[in-house]
C-alpha positions as CSV (number, residue, x, y, z in Angstrom):
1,X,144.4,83.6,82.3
2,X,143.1,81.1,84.9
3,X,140.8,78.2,83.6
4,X,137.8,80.0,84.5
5,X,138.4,82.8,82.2
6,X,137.6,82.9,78.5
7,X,138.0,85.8,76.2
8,X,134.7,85.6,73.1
9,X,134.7,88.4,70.5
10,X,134.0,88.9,67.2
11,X,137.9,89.4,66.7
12,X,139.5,87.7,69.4
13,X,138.4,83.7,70.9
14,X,140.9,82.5,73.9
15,X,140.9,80.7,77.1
16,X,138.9,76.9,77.3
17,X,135.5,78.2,76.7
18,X,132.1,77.6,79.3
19,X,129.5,77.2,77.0
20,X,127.0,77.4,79.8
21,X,128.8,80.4,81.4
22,X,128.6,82.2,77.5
23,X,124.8,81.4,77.0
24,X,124.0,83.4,79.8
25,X,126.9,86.4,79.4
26,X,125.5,86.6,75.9
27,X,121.7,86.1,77.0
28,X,120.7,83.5,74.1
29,X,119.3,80.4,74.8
30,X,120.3,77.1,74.9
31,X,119.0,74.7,72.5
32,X,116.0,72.6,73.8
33,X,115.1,69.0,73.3
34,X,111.8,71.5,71.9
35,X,113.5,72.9,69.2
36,X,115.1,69.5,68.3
37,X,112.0,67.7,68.1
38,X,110.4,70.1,66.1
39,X,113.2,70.4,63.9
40,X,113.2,66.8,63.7
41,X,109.3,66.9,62.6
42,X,109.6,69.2,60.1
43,X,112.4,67.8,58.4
44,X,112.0,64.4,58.6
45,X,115.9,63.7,60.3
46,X,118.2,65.4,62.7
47,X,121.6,66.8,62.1
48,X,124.7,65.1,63.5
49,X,126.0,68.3,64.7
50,X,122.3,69.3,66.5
51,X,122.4,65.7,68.2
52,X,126.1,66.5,69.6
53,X,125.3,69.8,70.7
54,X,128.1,71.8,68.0
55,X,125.0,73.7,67.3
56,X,123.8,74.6,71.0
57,X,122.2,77.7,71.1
58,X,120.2,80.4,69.5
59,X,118.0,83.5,69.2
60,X,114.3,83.5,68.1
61,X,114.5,79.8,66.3
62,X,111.2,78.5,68.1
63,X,109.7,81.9,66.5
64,X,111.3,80.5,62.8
65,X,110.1,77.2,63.3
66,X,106.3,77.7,64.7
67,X,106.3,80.7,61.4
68,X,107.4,78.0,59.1
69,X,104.6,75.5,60.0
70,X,101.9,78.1,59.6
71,X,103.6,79.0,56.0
72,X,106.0,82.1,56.6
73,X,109.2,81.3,55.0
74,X,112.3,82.3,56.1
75,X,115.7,82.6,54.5
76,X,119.2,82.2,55.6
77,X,122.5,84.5,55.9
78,X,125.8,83.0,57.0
79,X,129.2,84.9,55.9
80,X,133.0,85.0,56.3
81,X,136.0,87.6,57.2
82,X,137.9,87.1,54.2
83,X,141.3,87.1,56.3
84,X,143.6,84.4,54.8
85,X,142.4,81.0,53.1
86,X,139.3,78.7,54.6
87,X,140.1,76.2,57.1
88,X,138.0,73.1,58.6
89,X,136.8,75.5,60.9
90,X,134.9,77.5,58.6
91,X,133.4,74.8,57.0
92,X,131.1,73.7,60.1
93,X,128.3,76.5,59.9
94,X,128.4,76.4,55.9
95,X,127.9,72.6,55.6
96,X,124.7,73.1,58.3
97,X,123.7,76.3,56.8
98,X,123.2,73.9,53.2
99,X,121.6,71.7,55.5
100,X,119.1,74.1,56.6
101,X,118.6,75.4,53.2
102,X,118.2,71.2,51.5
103,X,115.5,71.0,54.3
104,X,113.3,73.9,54.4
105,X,113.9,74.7,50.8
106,X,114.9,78.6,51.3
107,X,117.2,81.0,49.8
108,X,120.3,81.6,51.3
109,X,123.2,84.7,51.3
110,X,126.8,84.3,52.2
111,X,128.5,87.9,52.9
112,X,131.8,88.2,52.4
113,X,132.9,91.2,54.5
114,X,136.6,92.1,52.5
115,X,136.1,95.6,54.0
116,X,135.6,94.9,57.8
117,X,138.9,93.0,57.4
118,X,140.8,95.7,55.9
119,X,139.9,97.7,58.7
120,X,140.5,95.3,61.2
121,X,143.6,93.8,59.8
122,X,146.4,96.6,59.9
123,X,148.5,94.4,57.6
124,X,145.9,93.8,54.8
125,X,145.2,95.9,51.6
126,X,142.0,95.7,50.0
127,X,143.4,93.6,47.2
128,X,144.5,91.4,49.8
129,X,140.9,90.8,50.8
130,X,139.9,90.7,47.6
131,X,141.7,88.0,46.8
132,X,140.7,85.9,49.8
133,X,137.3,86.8,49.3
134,X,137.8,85.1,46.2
135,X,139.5,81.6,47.7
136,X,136.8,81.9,50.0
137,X,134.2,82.0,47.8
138,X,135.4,78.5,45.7
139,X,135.4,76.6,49.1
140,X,131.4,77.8,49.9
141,X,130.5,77.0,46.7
142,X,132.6,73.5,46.3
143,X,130.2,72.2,49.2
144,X,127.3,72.2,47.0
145,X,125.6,74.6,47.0
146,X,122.8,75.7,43.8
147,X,123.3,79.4,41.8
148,X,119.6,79.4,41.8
149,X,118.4,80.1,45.3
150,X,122.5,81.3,46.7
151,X,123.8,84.0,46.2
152,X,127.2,85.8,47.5
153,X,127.8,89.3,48.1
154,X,130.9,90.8,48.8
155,X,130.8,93.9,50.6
156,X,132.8,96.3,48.9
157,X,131.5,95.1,45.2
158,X,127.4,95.4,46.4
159,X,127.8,98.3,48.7
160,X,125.4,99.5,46.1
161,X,122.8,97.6,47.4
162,X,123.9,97.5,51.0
163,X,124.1,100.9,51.7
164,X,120.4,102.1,51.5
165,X,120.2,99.2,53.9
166,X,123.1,100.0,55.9
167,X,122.3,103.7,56.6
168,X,118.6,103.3,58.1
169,X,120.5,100.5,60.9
170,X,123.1,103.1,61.0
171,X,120.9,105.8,62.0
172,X,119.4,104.0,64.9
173,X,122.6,102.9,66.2
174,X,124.2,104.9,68.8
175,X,128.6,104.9,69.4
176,X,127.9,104.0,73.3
177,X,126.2,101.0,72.4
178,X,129.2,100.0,69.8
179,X,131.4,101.0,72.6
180,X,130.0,99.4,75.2
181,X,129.5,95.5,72.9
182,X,133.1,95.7,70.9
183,X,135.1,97.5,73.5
184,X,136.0,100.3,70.6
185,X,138.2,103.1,71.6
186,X,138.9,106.5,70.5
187,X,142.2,105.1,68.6
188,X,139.4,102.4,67.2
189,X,139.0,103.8,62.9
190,X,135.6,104.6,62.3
191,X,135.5,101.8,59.1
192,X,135.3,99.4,62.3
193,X,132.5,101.2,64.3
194,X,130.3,101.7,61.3
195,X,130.7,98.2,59.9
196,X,128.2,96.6,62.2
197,X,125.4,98.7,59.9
198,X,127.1,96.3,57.2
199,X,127.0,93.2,58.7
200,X,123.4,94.1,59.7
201,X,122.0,94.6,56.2
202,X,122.0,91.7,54.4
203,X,119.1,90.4,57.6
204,X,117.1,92.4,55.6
205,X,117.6,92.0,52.3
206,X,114.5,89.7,51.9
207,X,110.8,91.2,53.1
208,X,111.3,88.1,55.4
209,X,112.6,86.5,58.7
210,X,116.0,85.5,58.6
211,X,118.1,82.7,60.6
212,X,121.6,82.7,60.6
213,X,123.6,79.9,61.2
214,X,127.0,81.7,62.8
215,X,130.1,80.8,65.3
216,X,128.4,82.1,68.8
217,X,131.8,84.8,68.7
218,X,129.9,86.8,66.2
219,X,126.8,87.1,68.1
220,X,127.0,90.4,69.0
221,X,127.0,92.3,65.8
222,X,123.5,90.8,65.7
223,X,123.0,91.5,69.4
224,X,122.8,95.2,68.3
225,X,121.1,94.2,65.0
226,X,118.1,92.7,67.0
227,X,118.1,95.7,69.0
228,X,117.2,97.6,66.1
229,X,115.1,95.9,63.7
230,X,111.6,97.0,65.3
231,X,113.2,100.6,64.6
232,X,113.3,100.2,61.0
233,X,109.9,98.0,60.8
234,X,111.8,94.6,60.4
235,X,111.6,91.4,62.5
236,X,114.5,90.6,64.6
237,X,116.7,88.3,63.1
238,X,117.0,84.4,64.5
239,X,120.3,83.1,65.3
240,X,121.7,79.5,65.6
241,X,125.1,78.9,66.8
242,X,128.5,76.9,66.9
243,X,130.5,76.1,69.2
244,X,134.4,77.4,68.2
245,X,136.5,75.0,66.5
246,X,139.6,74.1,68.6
247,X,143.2,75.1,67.1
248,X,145.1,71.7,66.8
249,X,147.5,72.9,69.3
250,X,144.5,72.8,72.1
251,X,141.7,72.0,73.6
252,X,140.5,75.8,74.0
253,X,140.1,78.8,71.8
254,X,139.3,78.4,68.1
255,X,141.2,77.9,65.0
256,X,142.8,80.6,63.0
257,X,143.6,81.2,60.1
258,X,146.8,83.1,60.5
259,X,148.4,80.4,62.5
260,X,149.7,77.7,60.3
261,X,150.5,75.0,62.9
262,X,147.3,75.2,64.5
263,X,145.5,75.2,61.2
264,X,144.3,72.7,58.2
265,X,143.8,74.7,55.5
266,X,140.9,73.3,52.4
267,X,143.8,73.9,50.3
268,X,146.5,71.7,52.4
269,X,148.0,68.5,50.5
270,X,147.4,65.0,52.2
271,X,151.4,65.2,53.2
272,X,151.2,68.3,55.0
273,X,147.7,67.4,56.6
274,X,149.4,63.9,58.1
275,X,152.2,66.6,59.3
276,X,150.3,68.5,61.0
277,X,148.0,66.0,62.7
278,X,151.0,63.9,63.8
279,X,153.2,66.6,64.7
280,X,150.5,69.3,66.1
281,X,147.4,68.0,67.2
282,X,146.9,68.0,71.0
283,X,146.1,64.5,72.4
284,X,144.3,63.5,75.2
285,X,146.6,60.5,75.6
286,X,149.0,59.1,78.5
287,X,153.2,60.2,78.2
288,X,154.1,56.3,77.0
289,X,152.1,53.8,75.9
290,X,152.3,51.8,78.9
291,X,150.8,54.3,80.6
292,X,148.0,54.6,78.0
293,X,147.2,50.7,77.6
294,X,146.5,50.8,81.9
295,X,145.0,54.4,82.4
296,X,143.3,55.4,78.8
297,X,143.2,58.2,76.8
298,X,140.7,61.5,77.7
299,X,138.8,62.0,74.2
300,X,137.1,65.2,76.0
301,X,140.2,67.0,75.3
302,X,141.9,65.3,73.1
303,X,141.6,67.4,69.2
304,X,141.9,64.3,66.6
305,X,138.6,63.0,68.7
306,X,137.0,66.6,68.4
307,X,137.7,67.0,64.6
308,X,135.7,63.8,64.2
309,X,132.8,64.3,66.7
310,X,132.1,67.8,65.7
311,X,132.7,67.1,62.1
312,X,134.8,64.4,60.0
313,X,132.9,61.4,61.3
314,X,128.7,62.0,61.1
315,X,128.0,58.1,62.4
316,X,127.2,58.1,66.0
317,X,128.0,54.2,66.3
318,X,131.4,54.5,64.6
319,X,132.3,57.3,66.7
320,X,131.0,55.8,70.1
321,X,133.5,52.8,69.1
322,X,136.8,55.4,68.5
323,X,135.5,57.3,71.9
324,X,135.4,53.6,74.1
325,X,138.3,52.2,72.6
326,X,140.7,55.7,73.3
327,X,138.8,55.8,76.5
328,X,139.5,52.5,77.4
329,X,143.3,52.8,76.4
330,X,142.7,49.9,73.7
331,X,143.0,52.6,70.6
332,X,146.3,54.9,70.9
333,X,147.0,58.4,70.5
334,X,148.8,57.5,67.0
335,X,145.8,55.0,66.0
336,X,143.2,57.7,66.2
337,X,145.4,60.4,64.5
338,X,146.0,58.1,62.1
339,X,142.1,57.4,61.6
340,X,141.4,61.5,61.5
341,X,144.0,62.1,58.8
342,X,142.4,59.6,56.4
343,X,139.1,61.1,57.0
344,X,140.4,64.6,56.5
345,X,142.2,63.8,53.1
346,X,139.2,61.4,52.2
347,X,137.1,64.7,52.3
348,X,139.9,67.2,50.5
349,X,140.4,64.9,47.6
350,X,136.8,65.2,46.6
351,X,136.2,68.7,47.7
352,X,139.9,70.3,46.2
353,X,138.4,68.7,43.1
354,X,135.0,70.7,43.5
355,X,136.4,74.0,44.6
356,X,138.4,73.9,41.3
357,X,135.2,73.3,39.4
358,X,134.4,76.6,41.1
359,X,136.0,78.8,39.5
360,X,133.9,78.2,36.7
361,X,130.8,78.8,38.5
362,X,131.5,81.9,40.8
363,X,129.9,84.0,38.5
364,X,126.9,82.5,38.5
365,X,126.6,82.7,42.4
366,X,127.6,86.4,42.5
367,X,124.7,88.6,43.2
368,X,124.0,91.5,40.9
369,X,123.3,95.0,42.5
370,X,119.6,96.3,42.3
């Protein structure tokens, strides 16, 4: 794969993405000082991640925004592939989603899709995915959010109320459209060409507009979603999206959750987090530390910098300061791992604490079938 060349799916992330080339191979839009500004207006502050671009494009949110101001609510819909246990990379869209939802003062759903990765994952059963669905779960709900105004739904225990909704975006759906976004085959199980209708339904589970705050690789389940709304008499859904979270093994394609060393899990302990940012965690620094004092380190590329730009450190100043020192060669490679691990394992200890609190709560965040 030459450096030009990126791979960006709803299954599959490789290659160092061009986030300019994507905006326009996806056709969204990039995110405008506009939308800022009037983001900014309505709710009084910006987000760290809008100001450093992690958020940088979207679908419809000018259409949310001017609706809000003249009093149509919206409400919001994020989700997760229960495929193994939550990373930091998971976290991003759910900590803006709450955000979003603290601001405006809207409902929210988070969809976990258990059956779309029993489908997709050949080695997964369905109590597999149940179970993750589950760990899942305590990690959304550990980051704050209220039973009141968020509920979960996992697919295969609300299909109930999914499937009326399901079956009319079914209907207008056609396989050489599914063909022609995912890439399906005829060996590609039919669980994996209807599930779109799935992921589709909960946009309209409110007599509302929705936004979504998503990872831009799962854009084009709602690509097709959009397509079809007018079909069934609903408004197209708005989108606002991530950039990927880089694996700690490098600067390009996006963390996963089936690959250990690359990964920090929620669940890690402070040992194996200092492990695997010391022993993993691509740096952006110079072979010797001679080398580094004279030349400087390259934060651009360098993952224990990324970690706390995109999320571990929100104070611009603070990070400015880590960015000029590597830069300059004054801070090392070992200096700023060392300052990411403590920021990491500042933010487990409280939120392991919460996520056990959790299980307690789910039930009170599950949403009941109607």
């Amino acid at each position: 794969m030459s450096a030009d060349d990126f791979i960006v799916t709803p299954w599959h992330v490789e290659g160092d993405i061009d986030y300019d080339k994507l905006v326009k191979q996806f056709g969204t839009e990039k995110i405008s000082e506009g939308i800022l500004d009037k983001i900014k207006r309505i709710t009084g502050e910006d987000h760290f991640m809008l100001r450093r671009g992690i958020f940088f494009s979207h679908r419809d949110m000018g259409r949310i925004l001017d609706d809000y101001e003249k009093g149509t609510k919206f409400f919001l819909y994020t989700g997760r592939g229960p495929s193994g246990h939550t990373h930091i990379g998971h976290l991003v869209p759910w900590v803006f989603a709450k955000w979003l939802q603290e601001k405006f003062g809207v409902n929210m759903y988070f969809q976990l899709t258990d059956d779309e990765k029993y489908f997709s994952k050949p080695n997964l059963t369905l109590e597999d995915t149940a179970k993750f669905a589950y760990e899942n779960a305590l990690d959304f709900i550990a980051l704050g959010f209220k039973p009141e105004n968020t509920k979960i739904i996992i697919n295969t225990k609300n299909i109930q109320t999914l499937y009326p909704i399901a079956a009319q975006v079914a209907k207008k759906i056609n396989f050489s459209n599914t063909k022609a976004v995912f890439g399906f085959t005829n060996e590609t199980n039919i669980g994996m060409i209807f599930y779109t209708s799935l992921q589709s339904a909960p946009c309209f589970i409110e007599d509302k507009p929705v936004l979504i705050p998503l990872g831009v690789d799962q854009d084009p389940h709602f690509r097709l979603t959009r397509d079809i709304a007018p079909k069934i008499g609903r408004q197209k859904p708005a989108l606002i999206h991530n950039i990927m979270i880089p694996g700690l093994e490098g600067p390009g394609g996006k963390m996963s959750a089936s690959d250990e060393n690359g990964t920090v899990y929620t669940t890690d302990s402070p040992g194996v987090v200092k492990k695997k940012i010391n022993k993993y965690a691509f740096s952006g620094g110079q072979p010797d530390i001679e080398q580094h004092r004279k030349i400087g380190g390259n934060p651009d590329i360098d993952v224990s910098f990324q970690y706390l730009r995109i999320f571990f450190e929100p104070d611009d100043k603070k990070l400015k300061a880590i960015h000029d020192d590597y830069k300059s060669g004054k801070m090392l490679t070992g200096e700023l791992k060392a300052i990411l691990i403590e920021k990491i394992n500042s933010f487990l200890a409280i939120h392991q604490e919460k996520r056990e609190k959790a299980k307690d709560q789910i039930e009170q965040f599950l949403f009941e079938n109607r």
